[in-house]
LUMKOL-820099 format. One record per residue (C-alpha): x, y, z. Coordinates in steps of 0.05 Angstrom, whole numbers, padded with zeros to 5 digits, always signed. Example, Ala and Ser with C-alpha at 12.3 -4.5 7.8 and 13.67 -1.06 7.14 Angstrom:
REM residues 2
+00246-00090+00156/+00273-00021+00143/
//
This chain:
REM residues 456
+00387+00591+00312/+00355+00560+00372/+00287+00569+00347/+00310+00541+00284/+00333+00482+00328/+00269+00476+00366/+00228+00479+00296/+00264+00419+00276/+00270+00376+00343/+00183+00395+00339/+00185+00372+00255/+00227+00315+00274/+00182+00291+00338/+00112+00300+00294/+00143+00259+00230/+00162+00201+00281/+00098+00204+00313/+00062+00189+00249/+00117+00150+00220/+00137+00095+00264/+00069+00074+00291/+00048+00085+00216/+00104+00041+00186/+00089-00008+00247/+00020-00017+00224/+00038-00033+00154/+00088-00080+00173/+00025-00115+00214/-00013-00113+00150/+00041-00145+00109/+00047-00192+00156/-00018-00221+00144/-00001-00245+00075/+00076-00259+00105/+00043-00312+00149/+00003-00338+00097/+00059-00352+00053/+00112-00374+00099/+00055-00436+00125/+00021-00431+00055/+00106-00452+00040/+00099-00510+00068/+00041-00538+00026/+00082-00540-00036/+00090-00495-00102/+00017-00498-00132/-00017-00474-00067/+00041-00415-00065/+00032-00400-00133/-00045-00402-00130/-00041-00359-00058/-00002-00311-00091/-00041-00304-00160/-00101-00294-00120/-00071-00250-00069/-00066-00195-00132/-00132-00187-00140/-00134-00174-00064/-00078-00124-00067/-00116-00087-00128/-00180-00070-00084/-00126-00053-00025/-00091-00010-00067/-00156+00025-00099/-00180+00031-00026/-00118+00061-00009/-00123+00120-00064/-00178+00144-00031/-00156+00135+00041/-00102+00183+00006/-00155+00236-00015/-00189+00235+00049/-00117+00245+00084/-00110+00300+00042/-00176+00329+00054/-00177+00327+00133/-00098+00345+00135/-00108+00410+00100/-00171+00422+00143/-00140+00403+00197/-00088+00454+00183/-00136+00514+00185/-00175+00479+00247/-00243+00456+00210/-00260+00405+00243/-00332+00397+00210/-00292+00393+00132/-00250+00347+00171/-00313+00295+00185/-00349+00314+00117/-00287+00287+00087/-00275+00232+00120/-00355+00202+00116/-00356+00224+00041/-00291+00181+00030/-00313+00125+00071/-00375+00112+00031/-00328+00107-00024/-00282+00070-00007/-00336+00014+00012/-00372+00025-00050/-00301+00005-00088/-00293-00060-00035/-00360-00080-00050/-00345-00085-00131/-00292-00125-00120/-00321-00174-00064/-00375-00193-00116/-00330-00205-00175/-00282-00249-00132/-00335-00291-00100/-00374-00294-00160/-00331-00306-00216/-00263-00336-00183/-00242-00390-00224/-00253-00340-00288/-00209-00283-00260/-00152-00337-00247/-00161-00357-00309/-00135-00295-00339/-00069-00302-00296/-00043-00374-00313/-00078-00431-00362/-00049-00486-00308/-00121-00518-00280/-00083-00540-00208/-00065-00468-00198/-00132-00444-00218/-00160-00488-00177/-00124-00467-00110/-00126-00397-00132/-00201-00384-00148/-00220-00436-00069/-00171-00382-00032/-00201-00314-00067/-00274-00338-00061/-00265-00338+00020/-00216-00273+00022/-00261-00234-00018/-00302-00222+00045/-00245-00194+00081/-00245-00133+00028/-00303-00098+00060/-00272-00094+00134/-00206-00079+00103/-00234-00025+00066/-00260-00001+00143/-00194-00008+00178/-00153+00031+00124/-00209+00091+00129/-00199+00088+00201/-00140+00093+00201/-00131+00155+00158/-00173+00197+00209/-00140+00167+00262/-00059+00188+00237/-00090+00263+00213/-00119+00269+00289/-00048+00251+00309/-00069+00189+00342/-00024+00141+00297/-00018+00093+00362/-00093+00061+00356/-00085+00041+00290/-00022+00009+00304/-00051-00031+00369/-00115-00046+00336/-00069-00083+00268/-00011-00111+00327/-00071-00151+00355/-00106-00163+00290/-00040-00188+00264/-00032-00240+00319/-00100-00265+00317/-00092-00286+00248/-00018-00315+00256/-00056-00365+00320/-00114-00378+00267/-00062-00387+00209/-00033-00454+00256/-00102-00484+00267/-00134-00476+00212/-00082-00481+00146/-00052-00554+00189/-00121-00573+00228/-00083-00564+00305/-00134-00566+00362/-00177-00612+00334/-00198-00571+00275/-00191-00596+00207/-00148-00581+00168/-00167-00531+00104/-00097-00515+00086/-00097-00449+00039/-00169-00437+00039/-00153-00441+00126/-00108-00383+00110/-00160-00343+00079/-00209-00362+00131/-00163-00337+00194/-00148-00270+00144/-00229-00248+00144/-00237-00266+00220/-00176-00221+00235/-00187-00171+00187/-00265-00167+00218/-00235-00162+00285/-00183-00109+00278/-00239-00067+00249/-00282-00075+00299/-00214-00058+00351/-00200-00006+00308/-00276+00029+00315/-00283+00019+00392/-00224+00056+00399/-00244+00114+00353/-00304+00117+00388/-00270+00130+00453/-00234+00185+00425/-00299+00217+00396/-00285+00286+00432/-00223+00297+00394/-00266+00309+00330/-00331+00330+00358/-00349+00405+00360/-00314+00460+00314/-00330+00527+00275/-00339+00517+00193/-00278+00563+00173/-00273+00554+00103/-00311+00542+00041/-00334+00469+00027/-00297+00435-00023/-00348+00430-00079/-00366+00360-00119/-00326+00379-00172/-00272+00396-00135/-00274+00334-00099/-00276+00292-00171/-00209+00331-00197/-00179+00303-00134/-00221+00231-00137/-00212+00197-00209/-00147+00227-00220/-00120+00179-00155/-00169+00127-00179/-00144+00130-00237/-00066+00130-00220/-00082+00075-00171/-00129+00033-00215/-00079+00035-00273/-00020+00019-00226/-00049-00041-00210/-00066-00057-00268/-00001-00051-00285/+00018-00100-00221/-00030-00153-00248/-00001-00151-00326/+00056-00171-00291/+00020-00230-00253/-00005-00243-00311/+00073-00244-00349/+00099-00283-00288/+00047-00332-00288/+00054-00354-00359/+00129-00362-00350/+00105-00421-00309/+00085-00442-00237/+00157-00454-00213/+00173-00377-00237/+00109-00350-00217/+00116-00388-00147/+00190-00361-00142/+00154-00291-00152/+00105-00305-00099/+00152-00322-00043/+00186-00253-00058/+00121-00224-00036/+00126-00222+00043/+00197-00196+00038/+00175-00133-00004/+00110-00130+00038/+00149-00124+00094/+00202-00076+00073/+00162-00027+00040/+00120-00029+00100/+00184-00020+00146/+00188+00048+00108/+00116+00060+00081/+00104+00113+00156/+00134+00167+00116/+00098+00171+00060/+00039+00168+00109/+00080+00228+00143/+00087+00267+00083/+00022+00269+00064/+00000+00287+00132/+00052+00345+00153/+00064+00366+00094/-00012+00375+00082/-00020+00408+00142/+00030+00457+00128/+00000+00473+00060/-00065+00480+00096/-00032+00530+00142/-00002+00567+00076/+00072+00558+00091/+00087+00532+00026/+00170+00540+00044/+00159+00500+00108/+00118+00436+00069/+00178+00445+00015/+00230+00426+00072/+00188+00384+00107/+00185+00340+00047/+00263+00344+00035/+00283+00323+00100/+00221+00263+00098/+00257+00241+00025/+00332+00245+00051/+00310+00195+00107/+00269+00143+00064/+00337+00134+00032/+00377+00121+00087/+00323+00076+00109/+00321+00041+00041/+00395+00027+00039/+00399-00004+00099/+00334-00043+00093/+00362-00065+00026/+00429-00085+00059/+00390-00131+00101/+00357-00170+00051/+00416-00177+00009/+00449-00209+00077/+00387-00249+00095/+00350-00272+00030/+00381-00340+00022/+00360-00354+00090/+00287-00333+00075/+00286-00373+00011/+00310-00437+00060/+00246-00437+00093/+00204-00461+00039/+00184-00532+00029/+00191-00522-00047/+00231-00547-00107/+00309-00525-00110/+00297-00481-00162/+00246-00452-00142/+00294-00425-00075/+00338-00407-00123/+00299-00368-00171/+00278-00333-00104/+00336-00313-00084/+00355-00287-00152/+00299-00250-00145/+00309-00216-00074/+00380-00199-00100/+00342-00161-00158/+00295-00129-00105/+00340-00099-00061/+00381-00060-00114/+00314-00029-00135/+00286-00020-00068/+00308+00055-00050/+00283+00074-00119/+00210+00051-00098/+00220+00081-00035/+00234+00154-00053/+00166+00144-00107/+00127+00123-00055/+00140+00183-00013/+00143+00233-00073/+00077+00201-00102/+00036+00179-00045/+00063+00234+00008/+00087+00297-00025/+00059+00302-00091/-00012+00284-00063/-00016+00327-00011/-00035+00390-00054/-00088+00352-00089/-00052+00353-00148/-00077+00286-00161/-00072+00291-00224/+00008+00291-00225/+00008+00228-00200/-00032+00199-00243/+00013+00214-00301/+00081+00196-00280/+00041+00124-00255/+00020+00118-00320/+00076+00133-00358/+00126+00093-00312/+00083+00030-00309/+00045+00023-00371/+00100+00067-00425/+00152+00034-00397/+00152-00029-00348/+00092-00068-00382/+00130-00057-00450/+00193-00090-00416/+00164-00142-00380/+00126-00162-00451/+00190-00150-00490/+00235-00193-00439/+00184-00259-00422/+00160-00269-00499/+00203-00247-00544/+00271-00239-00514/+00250-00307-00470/+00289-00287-00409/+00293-00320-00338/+00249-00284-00290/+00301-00254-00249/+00319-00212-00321/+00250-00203-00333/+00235-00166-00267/+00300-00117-00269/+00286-00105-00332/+00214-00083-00322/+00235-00049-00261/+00269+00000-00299/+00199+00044-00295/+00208+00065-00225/+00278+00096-00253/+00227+00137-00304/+00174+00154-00242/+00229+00178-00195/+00256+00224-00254/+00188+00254-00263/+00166+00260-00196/+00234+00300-00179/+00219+00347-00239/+00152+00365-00209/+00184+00368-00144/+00236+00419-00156/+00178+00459-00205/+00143+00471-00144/+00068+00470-00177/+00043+00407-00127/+00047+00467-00072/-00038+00475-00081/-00086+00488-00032/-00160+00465-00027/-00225+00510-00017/-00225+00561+00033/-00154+00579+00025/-00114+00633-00012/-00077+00621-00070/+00004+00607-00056/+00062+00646-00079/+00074+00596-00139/+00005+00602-00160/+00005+00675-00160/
//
């Protein structure tokens, strides 16, 4: 009993380790667009609505970027796990040219072809105005955001979750003192208002990479060195893994700019409403996002190792707590959300709407939650990519694009009723993922290992 004891007090230590400075991280990422909006807030609805609109294409390369930060995770955790430190570095390098190669396609479509990709969210020529002068300048903060998130990755499968944390606390800051003098033009600078925003985002984002890199460096003993234990994962191995997350990812946010797109056409007091919802789910999910980034790590790991019984309960006792994290995250912005909406130098029904929608938010919250951990943490960790990429699919475009259609054109619903009712996909991805869950066949192992129990 008392090594059972000691096995959990160890779990519980490694989770928090990765967790909290993971989750605190995220939370300094969100808070880079939570900065923007609250002083973008005061500039009035068209600037929030045009921040915001453009902010989606932003999120799509971050989320893209992400997938494969999530391969290479699962790539060094499971090498990791069997103490290969060389398959450890080829995957990170391999996925870091990637990842790059994916910022770079997007940096030349948004500061290229701005005004056109606004276009396809809203037909109002103020909005697309603002929009495509914001994502011309904050499409060259892709390419170091793209860096940081690699970085990262290697940095929380080394176990060194910290650096990332103090290299985004201090990146985070930086742009918070640039978003005062340049969005208002304090200390003598003029003053650029939204397109200030996206100037102080690239200058931070540039130097929290560069933070983010020295520090890595310094640690450079940690991953040096190492016997070649296993057999390389092969190129085609590393493609089942690869477009399946691109895929899921690509087609999620998709999905996420359809309903941009839905919101935007209901009108630039809805779509602003929207927008000012952004920071508060930014900031939640982020509060929470650590164990996902946990799951995929530990539970990895343990796959790596073989203990397919010990990743099964890791990823149990990593679920049970995103809930109780949800529910009282959610609790707090049910309390707090009319205060938020206060904030904003906008129209009253535009605070209104808002707070409608934060209402709506919150109920759904610990829904997203447990898929974010199932799909990004658990589900992933095998390599069974591929999973993923179904239930994604299925959830966001058999079910929530449908709804949001079906509720904002034909049904002509408020916004709040269109966003609960296209919510109802996570419902349909958290059914799904549980199913795979409890089948067990996500417990997979990459090259060099032997087969599991389940497989046999």
């Amino acid at each position: 009993m008392s090594a059972q004891i000691q096995t959990r007090t160890s779990f519980g230590r490694a989770a928090a380790g990765i967790a909290i400075p993971a989750a605190l991280q995220s939370m300094f990422q969100a808070s880079f667009s939570a900065i923007d909006q609250l002083m973008i807030g005061q500039l009035g609805s068209v600037s929030v609505a045009g921040v915001g609109l453009a902010g989606k294409l932003a999120s799509a390369s971050s989320v893209v970027v992400a997938a494969v930060a999530g391969v290479a995770g699962v790539m060094m955790a499971q090498a990791l796990g069997q103490d290969d430190r060389p398959q450890a570095r080829r995957g990170f390098f391999l996925n870091l040219a990637v990842a790059l190669a994916l910022a770079g396609v997007f940096t030349i479509i948004s500061a290229l072809w701005p005004a056109g990709v606004m276009r396809l969210y809203t037909d109002d020529a103020r909005t697309v105005t603002a929009a495509a002068a914001y994502l011309r300048v904050l499409s060259l903060s892709f390419l170091p955001s793209a860096g940081m998130a690699m970085l990262a990755a290697l940095l929380r499968c080394m176990e060194l979750a910290s650096l990332p944390l103090l290299a985004s606390a201090a990146a985070a800051l930086l742009n918070t003192a640039l978003n005062w003098v340049l969005i208002f033009g304090r200390l003598g600078a003029p003053a650029m208002g939204a397109v200030g925003a996206a100037v102080a985002t690239v200058i931070s984002q540039v130097a929290g990479m560069a933070l983010m890199l020295v520090l890595l460096l310094r640690r450079r003993s940690t991953i040096a060195g190492g016997a070649h234990t296993g057999a390389r994962v092969s190129g085609g191995a590393y493609a089942r893994i690869l477009l399946p997350a691109l895929a899921c990812e690509g087609l999620w946010t998709l999905g996420e700019n359809a309903y941009a797109a839905i919101y935007g056409h209901l009108g630039t007091a809805a779509c602003a409403a929207m927008t000012l919802t952004g920071p508060v789910q930014n900031m939640a999910i982020g509060a929470l996002c650590g164990l996902s980034q946990a799951a995929a790590i530990l539970v990895g790991k343990r796959l790596g190792a073989g203990d397919d019984d010990g990743a099964a309960d890791a990823a149990k006792r990593l679920l049970r707590a995103g809930l109780l994290g949800a529910l009282a995250v959610s609790g707090l912005i049910l309390l707090g959300r009319g205060a938020y909406a206060s904030l904003m130098q906008v129209e009253p029904q535009v605070r209104e709407t808002t707070v409608r929608l934060l209402a709506v938010y919150a109920l759904v919250m610990p829904v997203k939650v447990l898929n974010m951990i199932l799909g990004s943490g658990v589900l992933r960790s095998g390599g069974r990519t591929e999973l993923v990429m179904v239930i994604d699919i299925v959830g966001t475009w058999g079910f929530g694009v449908p709804l949001g259609l079906l509720g904002a054109f034909w049904l002509r619903l408020p916004i709040p009723a269109v966003y609960a009712l296209l919510s109802l996909e996570e419902c349909v991805r958290l059914a799904m993922g549980l199913f795979v869950f409890r089948r067990g066949t996500w417990r997979h192992r990459l090259a060099g290992q032997k087969e599991s129990a389940k497989e046999r």
